[in-house]
C-alpha positions in Angstrom: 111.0 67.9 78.0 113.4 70.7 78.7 112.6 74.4 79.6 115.0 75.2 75.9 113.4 72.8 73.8 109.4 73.4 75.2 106.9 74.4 72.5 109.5 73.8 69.8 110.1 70.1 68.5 106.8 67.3 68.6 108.8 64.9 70.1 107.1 61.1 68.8 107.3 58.2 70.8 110.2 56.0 69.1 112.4 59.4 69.6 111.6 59.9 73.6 112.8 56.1 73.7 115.7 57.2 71.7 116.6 59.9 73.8 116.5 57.7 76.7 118.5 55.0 75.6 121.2 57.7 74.3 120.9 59.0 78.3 121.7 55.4 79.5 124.7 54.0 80.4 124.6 51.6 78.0 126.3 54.7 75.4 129.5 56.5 76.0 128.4 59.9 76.9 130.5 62.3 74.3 131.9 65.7 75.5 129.4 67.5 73.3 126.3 65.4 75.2 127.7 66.3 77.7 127.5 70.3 76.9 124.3 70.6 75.3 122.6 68.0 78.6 124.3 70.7 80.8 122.7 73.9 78.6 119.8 72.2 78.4 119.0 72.6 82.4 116.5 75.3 83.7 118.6 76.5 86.7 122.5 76.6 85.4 125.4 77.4 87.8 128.7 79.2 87.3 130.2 75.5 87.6 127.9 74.2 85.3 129.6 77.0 82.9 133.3 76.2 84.0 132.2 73.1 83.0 131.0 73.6 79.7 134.1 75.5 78.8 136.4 73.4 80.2 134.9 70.8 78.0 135.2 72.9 75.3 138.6 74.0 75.8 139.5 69.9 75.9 138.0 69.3 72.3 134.4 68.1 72.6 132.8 67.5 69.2 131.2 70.8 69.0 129.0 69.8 65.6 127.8 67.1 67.2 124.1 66.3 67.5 121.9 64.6 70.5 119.5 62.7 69.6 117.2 65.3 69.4 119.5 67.6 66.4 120.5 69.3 69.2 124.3 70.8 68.7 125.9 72.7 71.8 125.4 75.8 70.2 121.8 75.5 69.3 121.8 74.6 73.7 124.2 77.7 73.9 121.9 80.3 71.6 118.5 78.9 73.0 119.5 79.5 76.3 121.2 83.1 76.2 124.5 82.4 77.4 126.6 84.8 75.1 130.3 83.5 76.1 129.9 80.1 75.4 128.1 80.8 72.1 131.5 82.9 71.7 133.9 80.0 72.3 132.0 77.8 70.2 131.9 79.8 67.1 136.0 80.8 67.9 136.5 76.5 67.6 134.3 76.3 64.2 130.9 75.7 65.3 128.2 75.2 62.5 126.7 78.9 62.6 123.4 77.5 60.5 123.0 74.3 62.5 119.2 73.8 62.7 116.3 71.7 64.4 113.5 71.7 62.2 114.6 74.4 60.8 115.3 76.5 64.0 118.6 77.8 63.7 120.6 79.0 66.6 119.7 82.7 65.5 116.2 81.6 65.2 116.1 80.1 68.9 117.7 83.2 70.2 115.1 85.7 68.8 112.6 83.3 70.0 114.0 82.8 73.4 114.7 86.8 73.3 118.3 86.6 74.2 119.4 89.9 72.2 123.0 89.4 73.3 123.4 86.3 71.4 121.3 87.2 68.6 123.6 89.9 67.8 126.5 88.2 68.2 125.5 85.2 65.5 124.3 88.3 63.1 128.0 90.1 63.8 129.5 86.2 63.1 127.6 85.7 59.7 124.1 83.8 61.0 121.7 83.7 57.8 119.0 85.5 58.7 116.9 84.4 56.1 116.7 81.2 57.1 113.0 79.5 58.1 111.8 77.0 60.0 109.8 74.2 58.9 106.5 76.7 60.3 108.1 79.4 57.2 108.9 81.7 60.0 112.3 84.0 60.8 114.2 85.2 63.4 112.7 88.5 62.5 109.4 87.0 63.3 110.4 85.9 66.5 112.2 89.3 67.3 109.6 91.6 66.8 107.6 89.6 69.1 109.8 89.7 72.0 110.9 93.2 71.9 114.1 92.8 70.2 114.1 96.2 68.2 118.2 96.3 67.3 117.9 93.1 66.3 114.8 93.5 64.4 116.8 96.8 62.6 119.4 94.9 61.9 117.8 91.8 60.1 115.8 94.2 57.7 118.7 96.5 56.7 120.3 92.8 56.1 117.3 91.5 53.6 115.2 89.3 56.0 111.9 88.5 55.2 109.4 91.2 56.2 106.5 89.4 55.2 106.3 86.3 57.2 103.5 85.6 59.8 102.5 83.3 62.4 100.0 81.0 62.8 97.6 83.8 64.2 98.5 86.2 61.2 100.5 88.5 63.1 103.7 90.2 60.4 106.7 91.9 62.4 105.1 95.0 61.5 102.0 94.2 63.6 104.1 92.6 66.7 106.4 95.6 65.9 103.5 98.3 66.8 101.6 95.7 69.3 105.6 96.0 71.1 105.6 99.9 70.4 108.9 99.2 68.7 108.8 102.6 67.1 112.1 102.3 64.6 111.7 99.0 64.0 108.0 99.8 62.6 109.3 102.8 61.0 111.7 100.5 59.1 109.3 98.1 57.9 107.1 100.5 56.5 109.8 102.4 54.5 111.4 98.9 53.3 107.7 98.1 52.1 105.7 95.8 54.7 102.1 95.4 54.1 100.5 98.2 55.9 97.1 96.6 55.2 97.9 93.1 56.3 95.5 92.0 58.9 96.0 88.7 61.6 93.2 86.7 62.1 90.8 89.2 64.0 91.2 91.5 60.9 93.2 94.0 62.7 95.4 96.1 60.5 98.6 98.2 61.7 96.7 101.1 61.6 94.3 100.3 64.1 97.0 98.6 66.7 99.2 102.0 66.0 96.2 104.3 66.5 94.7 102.0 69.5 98.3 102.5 71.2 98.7 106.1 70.8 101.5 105.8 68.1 101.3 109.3 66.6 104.5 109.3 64.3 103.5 105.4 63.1 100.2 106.1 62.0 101.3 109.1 60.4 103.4 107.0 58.4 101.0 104.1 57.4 98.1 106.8 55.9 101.3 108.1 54.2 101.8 104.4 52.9 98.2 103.9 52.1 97.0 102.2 54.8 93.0 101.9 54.7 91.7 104.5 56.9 88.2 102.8 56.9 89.1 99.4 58.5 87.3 98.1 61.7 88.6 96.3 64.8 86.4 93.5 66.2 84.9 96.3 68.5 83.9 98.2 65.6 86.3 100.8 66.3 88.0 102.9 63.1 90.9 104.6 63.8 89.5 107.6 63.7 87.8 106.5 66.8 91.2 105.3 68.7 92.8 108.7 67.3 90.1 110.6 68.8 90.5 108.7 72.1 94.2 109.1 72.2 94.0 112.5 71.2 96.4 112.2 68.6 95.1 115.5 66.8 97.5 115.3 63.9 96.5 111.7 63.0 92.9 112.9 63.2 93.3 115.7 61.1 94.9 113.7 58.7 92.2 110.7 58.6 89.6 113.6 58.3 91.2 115.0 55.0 91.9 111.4 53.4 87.7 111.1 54.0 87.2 109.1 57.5 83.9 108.8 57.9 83.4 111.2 61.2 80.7 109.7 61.9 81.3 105.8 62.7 79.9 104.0 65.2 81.5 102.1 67.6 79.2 98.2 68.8 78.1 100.8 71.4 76.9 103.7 69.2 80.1 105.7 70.3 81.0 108.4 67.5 84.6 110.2 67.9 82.8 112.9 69.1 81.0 111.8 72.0 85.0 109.7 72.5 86.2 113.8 72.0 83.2 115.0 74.8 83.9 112.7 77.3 87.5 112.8 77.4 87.5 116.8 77.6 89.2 117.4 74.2 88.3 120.6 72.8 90.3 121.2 69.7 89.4 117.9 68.8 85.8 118.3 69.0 86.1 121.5 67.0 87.2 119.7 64.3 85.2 116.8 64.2 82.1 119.7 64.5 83.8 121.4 61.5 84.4 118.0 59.2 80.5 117.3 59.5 80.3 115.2 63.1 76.6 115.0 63.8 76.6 117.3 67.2 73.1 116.0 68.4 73.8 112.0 67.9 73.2 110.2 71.1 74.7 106.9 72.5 73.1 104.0 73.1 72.3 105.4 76.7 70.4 108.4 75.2 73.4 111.1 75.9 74.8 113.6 73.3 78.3 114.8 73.4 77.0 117.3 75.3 75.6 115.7 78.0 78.9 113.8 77.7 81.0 116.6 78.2 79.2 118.0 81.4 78.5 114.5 82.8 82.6 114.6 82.9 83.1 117.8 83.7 84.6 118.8 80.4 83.4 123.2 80.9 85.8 123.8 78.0 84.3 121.3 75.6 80.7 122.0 76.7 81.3 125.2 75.3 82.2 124.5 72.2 79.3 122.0 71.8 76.8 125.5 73.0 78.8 127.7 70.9 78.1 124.8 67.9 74.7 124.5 68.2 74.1 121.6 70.3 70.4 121.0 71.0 70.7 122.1 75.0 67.0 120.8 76.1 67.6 117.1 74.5 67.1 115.1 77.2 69.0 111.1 77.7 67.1 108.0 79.0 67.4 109.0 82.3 65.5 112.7 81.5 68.1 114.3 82.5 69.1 117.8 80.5 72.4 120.1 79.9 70.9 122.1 82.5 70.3 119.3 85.3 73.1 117.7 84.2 75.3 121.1 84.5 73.9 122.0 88.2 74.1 118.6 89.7 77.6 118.5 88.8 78.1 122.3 90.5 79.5 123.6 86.8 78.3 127.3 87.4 79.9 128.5 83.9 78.4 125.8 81.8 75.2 126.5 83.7 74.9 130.0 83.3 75.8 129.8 79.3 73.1 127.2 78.7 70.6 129.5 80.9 71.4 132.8 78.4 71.5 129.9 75.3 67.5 129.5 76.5 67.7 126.2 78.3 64.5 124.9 79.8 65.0 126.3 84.0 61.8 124.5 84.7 63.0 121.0 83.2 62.6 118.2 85.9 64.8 114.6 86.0 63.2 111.3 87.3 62.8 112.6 91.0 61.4 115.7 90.2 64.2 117.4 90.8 64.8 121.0 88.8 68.1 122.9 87.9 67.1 125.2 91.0 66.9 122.9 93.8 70.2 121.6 92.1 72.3 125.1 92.1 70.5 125.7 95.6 72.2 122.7 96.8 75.4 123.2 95.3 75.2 127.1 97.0 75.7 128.4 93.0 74.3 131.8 94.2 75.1 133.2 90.4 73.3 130.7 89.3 70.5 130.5 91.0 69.4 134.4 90.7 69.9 133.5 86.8 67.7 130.7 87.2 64.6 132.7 89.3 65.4 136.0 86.8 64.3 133.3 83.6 61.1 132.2 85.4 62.5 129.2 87.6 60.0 128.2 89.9 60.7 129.3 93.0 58.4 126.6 95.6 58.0 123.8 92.9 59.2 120.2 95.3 60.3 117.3 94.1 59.1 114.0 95.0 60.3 113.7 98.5 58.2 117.4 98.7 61.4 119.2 98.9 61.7 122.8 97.6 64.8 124.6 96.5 64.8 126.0 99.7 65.1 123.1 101.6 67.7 121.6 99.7 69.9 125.1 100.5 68.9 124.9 104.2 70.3 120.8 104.5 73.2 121.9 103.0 73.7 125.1 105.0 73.7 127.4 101.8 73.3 130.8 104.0 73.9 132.9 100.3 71.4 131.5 98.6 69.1 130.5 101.7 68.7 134.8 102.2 68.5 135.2 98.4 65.2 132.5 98.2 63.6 133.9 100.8 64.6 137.6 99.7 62.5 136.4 96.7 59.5 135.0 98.1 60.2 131.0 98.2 58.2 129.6 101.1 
């Protein structure tokens, strides 16, 4: 089967026998066989063009079918080749021939040939037509990225309900396609911003998953339902957080998002807000009513989160907040571990004034000392010993916190230990 015809038509067997015996040379091969057998080929030439158009120019049956319902310009629009669609339609060719209901419009939105599909619109193609599946060219444009085409067809009346087999509407491939004005002009002319596919995915979530600030804006506008989950358990609070779309959040927060979902991996937008450094967001979420202590599945608060990643700024809003700075995660490890290990001095000396645990040990044995010893946090370490840390405790490899600041050459804070008695 052809490259223009593949995935379209169920050929049976009495029509492939058909087909062939049209082929043969036992018919006379007409001039419009001819064109559509020539469209119909994967690799076409410039002569195969000159061909087509001399063929045209000599008066080949342009309404003509091939055995499949095929017409030269259903070959011409399926294939994208804009000039030939041109000439055919200038010699009276049937605009709403169809294959199963596949129009020529219908093929070229399918085949995403913008080109031609604008052209047939500009010539008067009915583009609420259907194929025998009930769907549209719009359909098929939103799904391959044809966004004037797609603006066109609504402002015209087409169908902005219709879905395919997997439940996808234009507004869904629309946002999937980040075709922002075509989404904005399906919502305004009144698609169904709740209408889920088969994985019971609204627009909402695809818009918020893909970071479409303006687009989600405009479905909670609409009414979209803020409380709808993706197959990850993910709301789109949680994809707002993540994308940092602040305005969206803030907005999903007011219409009563619960600020407190969890992901299938016990993820709340908060810890999403900690990880990924976002401090105006995890402000907010603190404000609406985020639970501030509530761990993930691996034991760590936002927190912990926000240090394991670096994130100074949003650690300190978390202290400032009232995080609980001695929890510990599954590992044992603290803010305070956590905040030396990683060489944060600022974090670490606002959890030692907040009262963190300095004596506090992970799996190895290993305090905040021997960690800000190693790192050569001199500031940090006389903070640490001036709260009681102590000074000649080892780890389980028998290490003090003055060996760890002599195998990393930490001269500063070698002279300080010893200046304070470590042995």
């Amino acid at each position: 089967m052809s490259y223009l015809r593949r995935g379209v038509l169920t050929i049976m067997l009495p029509l492939i026998v058909l087909s062939a015996l049209l082929s043969s040379s036992l018919f006379a091969d007409t001039g419009s066989e001819k064109i559509i057998r020539i469209l119909d080929k994967e690799n076409i030439t410039d002569a195969d063009i000159s061909t087509v158009k001399r063929l045209i120019e000599e008066g080949a049956q342009i309404n003509a079918k091939d055995a499949d319902g095929y017409t030269p310009l259903i070959a011409a629009a399926a294939g994208g080749h804009k000039d030939i669609v041109g000439m055919l339609l200038k010699k009276g060719a049937n605009l709403e021939s169809e294959v199963n209901g596949f129009t020529p419009l219908i093929f070229a939105c399918r085949n995403g040939h913008e080109d031609v599909a604008l052209e047939l619109i500009k010539r008067g193609a009915n583009v609420k037509a259907k194929n025998k599946y009930g769907r549209n060219a719009l359909l098929y444009a939103t799904k391959m990225s044809l966004d004037k085409v797609a603006q066109k067809m609504i402002a015209m009346g087409a169908d902005i309900h219709v879905k395919d087999k997997n439940g996808n509407s234009a507004l869904i491939y629309a946002i999937k396609r980040a075709m922002l004005g075509t989404s904005e002009a399906l919502i305004k002319q009144g698609a169904d911003v709740n209408a889920k596919d088969k994985q019971g995915i609204t627009p909402l979530v695809y818009a918020t998953k893909n970071g479409f600030d303006n687009i989600a804006l405009l479905l909670i506008h609409k009414g979209a339902d803020i409380t709808v989950k993706d197959t990850n358990g993910d709301t789109p609070l949680l994809y707002a957080t993540y994308n940092a779309l602040n305005d969206v959040s803030k907005l999903l927060i007011k219409k009563g998002a619960n600020v407190n979902a969890l992901d299938k991996d016990g993820n709340t937008p908060l810890l999403f807000a900690a990880l990924l450094g976002l401090p105006e967001a995890t402000k907010m979420l603190v404000a609406s009513g985020a639970k501030i202590n509530k761990s993930d599945k691996y034991g760590k608060t936002p927190l912990l989160r926000a240090i394991q990643y670096t994130n100074e700024s949003t650690a300190k809003v978390l202290i400032d907040s009232g995080a609980n700075i001695n929890k510990r995660d599954k590992d044992k490890e603290t803010a305070l571990l956590l905040a030396t290990k990683k060489g944060l001095p600022k974090t670490a000396l606002l959890l030692i004034k907040k009262g963190a645990d300095v004596n506090v040990k992970d799996k190895y044995n290993t305090t905040p000392l021997m960690y800000a010893a190693e790192k050569g946090l001199l500031d940090v370490v006389k903070a640490l010993v001036k709260q009681g840390a102590d000074l000649n405790v080892k780890d389980r490899d028998n290490y003090s916190a003055l060996r760890y600041a002599i195998e990393k050459k930490q001269k500063n804070v070698i002279a300080y230990l010893k200046s304070q008695g470590a042995g």
